[in-house]
C-alpha positions as CSV (number, residue, x, y, z in Angstrom):
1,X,-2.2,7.6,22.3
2,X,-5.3,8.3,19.8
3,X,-7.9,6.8,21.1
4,X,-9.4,6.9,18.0
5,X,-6.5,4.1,17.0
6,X,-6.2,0.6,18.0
7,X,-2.6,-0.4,19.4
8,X,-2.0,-2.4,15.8
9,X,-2.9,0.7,14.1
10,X,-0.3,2.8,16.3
11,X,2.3,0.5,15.7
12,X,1.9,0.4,11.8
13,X,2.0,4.0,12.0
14,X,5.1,4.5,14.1
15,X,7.3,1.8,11.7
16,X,6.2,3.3,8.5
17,X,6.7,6.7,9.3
18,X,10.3,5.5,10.7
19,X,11.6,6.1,7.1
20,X,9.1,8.1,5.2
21,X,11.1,10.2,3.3
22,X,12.8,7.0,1.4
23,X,8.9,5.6,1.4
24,X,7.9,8.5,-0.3
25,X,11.1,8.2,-3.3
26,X,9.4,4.2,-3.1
27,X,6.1,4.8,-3.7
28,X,6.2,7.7,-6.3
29,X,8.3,4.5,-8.4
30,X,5.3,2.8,-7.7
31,X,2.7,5.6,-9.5
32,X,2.2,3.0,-12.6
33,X,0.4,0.4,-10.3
34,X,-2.1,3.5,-10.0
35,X,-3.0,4.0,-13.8
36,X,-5.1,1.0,-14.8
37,X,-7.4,1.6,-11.8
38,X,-7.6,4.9,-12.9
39,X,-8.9,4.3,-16.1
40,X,-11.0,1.5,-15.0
41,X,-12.8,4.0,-12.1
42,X,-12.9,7.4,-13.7
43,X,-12.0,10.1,-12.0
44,X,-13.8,12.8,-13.4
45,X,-13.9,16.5,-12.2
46,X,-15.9,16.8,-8.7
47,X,-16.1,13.2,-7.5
48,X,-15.0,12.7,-4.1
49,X,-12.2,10.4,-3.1
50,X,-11.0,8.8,-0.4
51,X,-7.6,7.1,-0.4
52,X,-7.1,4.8,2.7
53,X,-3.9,4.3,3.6
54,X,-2.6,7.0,1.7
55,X,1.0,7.2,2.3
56,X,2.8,10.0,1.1
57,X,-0.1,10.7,-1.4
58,X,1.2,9.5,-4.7
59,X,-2.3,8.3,-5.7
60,X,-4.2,11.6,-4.2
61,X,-1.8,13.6,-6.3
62,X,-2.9,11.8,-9.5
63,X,-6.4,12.0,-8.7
64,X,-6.8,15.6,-7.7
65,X,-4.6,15.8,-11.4
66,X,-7.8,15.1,-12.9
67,X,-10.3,17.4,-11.0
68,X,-11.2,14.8,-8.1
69,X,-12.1,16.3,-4.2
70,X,-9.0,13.9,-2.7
71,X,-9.3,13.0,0.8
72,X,-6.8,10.3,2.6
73,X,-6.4,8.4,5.4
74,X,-3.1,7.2,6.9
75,X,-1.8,6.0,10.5
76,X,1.8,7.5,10.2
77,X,1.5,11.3,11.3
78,X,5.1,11.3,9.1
79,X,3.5,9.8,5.9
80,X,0.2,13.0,6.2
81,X,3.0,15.2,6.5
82,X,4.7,14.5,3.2
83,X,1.3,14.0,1.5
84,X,0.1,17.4,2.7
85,X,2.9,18.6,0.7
86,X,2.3,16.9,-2.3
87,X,-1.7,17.6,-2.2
88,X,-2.1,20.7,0.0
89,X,-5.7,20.8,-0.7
90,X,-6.6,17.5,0.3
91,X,-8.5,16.9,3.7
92,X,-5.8,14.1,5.0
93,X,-6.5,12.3,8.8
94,X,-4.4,10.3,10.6
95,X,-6.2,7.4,11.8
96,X,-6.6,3.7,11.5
97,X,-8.6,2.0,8.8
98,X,-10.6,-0.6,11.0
99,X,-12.6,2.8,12.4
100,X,-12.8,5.7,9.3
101,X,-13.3,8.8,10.6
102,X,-15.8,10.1,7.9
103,X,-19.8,9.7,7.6
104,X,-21.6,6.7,5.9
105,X,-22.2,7.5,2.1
106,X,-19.2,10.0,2.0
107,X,-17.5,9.0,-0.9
108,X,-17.6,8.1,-4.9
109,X,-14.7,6.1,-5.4
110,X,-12.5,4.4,-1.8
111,X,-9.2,2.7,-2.7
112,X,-6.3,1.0,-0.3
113,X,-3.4,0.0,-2.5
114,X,-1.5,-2.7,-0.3
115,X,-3.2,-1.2,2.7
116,X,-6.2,-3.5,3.6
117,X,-4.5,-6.8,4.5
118,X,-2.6,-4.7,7.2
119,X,-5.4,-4.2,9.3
120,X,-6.1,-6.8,12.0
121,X,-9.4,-8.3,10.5
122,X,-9.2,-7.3,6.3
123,X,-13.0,-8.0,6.0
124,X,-13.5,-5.3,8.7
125,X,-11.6,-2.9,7.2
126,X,-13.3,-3.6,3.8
127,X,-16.8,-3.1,6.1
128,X,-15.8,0.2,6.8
129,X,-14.5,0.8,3.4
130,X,-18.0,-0.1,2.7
131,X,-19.7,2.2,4.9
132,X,-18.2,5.3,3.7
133,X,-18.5,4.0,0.1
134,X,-21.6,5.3,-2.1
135,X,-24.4,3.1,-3.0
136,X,-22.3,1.0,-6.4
137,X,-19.3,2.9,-5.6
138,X,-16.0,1.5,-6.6
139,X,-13.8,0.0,-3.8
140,X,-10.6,-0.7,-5.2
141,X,-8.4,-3.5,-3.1
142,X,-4.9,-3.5,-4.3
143,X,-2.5,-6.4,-2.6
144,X,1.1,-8.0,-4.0
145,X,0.6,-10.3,-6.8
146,X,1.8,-14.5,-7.4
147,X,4.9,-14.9,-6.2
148,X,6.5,-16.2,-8.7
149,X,6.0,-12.9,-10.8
150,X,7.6,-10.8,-8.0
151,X,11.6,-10.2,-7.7
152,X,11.2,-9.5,-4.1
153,X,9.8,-12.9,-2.9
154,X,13.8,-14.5,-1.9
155,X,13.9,-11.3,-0.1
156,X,10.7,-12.1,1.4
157,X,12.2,-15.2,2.6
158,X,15.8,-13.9,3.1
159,X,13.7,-11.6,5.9
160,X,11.5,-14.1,7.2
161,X,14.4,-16.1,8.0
162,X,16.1,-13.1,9.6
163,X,13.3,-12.4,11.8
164,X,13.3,-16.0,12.5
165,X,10.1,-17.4,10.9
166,X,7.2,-14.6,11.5
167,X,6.1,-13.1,7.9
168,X,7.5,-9.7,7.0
169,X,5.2,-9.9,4.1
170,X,1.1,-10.6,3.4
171,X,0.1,-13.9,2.9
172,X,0.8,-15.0,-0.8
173,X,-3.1,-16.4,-0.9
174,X,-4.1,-13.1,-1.0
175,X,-3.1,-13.3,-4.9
176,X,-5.0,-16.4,-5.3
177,X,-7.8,-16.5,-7.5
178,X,-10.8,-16.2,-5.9
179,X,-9.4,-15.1,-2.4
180,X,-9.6,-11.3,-2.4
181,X,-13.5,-11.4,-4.0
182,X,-14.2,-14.2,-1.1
183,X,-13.3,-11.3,1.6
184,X,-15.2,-8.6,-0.2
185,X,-18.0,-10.2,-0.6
186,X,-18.2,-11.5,3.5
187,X,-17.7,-7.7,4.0
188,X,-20.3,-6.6,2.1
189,X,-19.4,-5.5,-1.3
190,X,-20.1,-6.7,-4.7
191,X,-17.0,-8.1,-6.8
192,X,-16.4,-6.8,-10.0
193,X,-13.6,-7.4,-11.5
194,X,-10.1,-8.7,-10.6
195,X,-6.8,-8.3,-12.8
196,X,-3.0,-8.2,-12.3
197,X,-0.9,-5.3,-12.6
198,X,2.7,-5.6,-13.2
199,X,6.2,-3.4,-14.1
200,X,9.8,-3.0,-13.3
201,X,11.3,-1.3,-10.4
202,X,14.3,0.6,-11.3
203,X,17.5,1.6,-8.9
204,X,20.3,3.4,-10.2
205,X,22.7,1.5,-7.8
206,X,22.9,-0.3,-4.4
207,X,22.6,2.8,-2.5
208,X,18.8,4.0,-3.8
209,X,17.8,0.2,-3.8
210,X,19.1,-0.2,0.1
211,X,17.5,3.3,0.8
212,X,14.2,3.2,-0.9
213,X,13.9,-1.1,0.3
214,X,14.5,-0.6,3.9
215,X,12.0,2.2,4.1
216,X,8.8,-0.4,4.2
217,X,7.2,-0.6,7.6
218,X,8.0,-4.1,8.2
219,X,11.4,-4.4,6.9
220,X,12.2,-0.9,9.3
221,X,11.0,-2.5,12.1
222,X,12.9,-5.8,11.1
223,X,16.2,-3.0,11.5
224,X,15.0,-2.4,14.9
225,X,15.4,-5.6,16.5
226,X,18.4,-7.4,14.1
227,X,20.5,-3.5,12.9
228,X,20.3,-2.5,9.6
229,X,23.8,-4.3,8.8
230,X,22.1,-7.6,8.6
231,X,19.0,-6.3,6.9
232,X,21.0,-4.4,4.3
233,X,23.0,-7.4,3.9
234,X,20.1,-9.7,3.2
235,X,18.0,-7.8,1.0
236,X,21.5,-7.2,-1.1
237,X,22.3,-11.0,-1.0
238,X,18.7,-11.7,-2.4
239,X,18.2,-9.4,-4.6
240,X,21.9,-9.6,-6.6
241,X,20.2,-11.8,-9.6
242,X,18.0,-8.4,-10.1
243,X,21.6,-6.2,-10.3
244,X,22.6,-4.7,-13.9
245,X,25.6,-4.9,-15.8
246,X,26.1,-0.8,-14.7
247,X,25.6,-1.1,-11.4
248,X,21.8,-0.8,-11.1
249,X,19.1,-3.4,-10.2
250,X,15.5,-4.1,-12.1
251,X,12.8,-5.2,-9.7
252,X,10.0,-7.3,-11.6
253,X,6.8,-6.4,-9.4
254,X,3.1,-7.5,-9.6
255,X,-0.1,-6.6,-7.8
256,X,-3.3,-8.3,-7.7
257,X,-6.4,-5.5,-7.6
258,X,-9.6,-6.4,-7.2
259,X,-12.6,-3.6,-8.2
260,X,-15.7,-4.2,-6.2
261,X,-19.0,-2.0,-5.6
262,X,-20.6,-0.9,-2.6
């Protein structure tokens, strides 16, 4: 074991790194959710960055696009790997996000894009988001939006029931207004502003959307104990209001991001 990581963190690692290659096809989808933080943070030539819970480094990729210094952090040693390929320049740790493995100070611009709430304690994550955060340095917190905006919440439930009650999904008060700068602010940090950020998913037909919505960490883990028959089965059952004439399904999505200063 790291023992740099806490058990929680080991565990997230290992179930999203069970599928990353179809969590890598997911998240490059889900490159749009990146765009109006961009333009709200800047990104100019030379500012250092620091991505936690990078993934497979869809974000990093668009960042060092525009002349950043891209560093991320990630606790699936499967997710690095595919985001060292996509930003081979980048300096990418495994590690866990309650205990960031870079100096106080270290960075112009820290973002976790549905990362955060994943930690054991948010607000100490956001801390140590904090830390490593310049002086009135954006920190970007990204998490799903209301759920009555998202496609995916009777697959939420679908799942929830499958497991037999315990959440496969973040809280929905996290979308709340207020919530996410209530956090921020215990941890430290100085809310800014908060907005929603929302776009269709597309699948060309039921085998992308089964192989690109099984790969979350959660809902791979979900396979683990129940098979992926009943798993495919319920996110198929669930989600066949989203399914096109042709075959292929449109998955309204929303995020709520809230930009705060260190």
């Amino acid at each position: 074991m790291n023992r740099t990581m806490t058990g929680e963190a080991e565990r997230q690692g290992r179930i999203w790194g069970a599928r990353a290659a179809a969590w890598a096809e997911e998240e490059a989808a889900e490159a749009p959710k990146f765009e109006p933080v961009i333009a709200r943070v800047g990104l100019a030539s030379g500012r250092a960055v620091l991505d936690v819970g990078c993934g497979s480094g869809v974000f990093l990729a668009l960042a060092a696009g525009r002349g950043a210094h891209v560093s991320g952090l990630d606790a699936s040693e499967a997710l690095i790997a595919v985001a060292r390929g996509r930003v081979p320049d980048a300096d990418l740790r495994i590690g866990d996000m309650s205990r960031l493995p870079f100096g106080d100070d270290a960075f112009d611009v820290v973002t976790g894009f549905n990362a955060f709430f994943l930690a054991p304690d948010m607000t100490a994550a956001l801390r140590e988001a904090c830390r490593v955060a310049r002086p009135g340095a954006p920190v970007v917190v990204q998490v799903w939006g209301r759920p009555d905006r998202i496609d995916l919440t009777p697959m939420f439930a679908a799942l929830r029931e499958l497991r037999g009650g315990s959440p496969p999904a973040p809280s929905a008060s996290l979308s709340e207004a207020g919530v996410l700068e209530g956090i921020a602010a215990e941890a430290g940090l100085v809310p800014e502003e908060a907005f929603d950020v929302a776009f269709a998913l597309e699948y060309a037909d039921e085998a992308s959307l089964l192989r690109r919505m099984l790969s979350p960490g959660p809902i791979a883990e979900l396979i683990e104990s129940e098979g992926e028959e009943a798993v495919a089965a319920a996110v198929l059952e669930a989600l066949a209001p989203c399914r096109a004439a042709g075959g292929g399904y449109r998955v309204a999505t929303e995020w709520r991001t809230l930009i705060a200063r260190a």
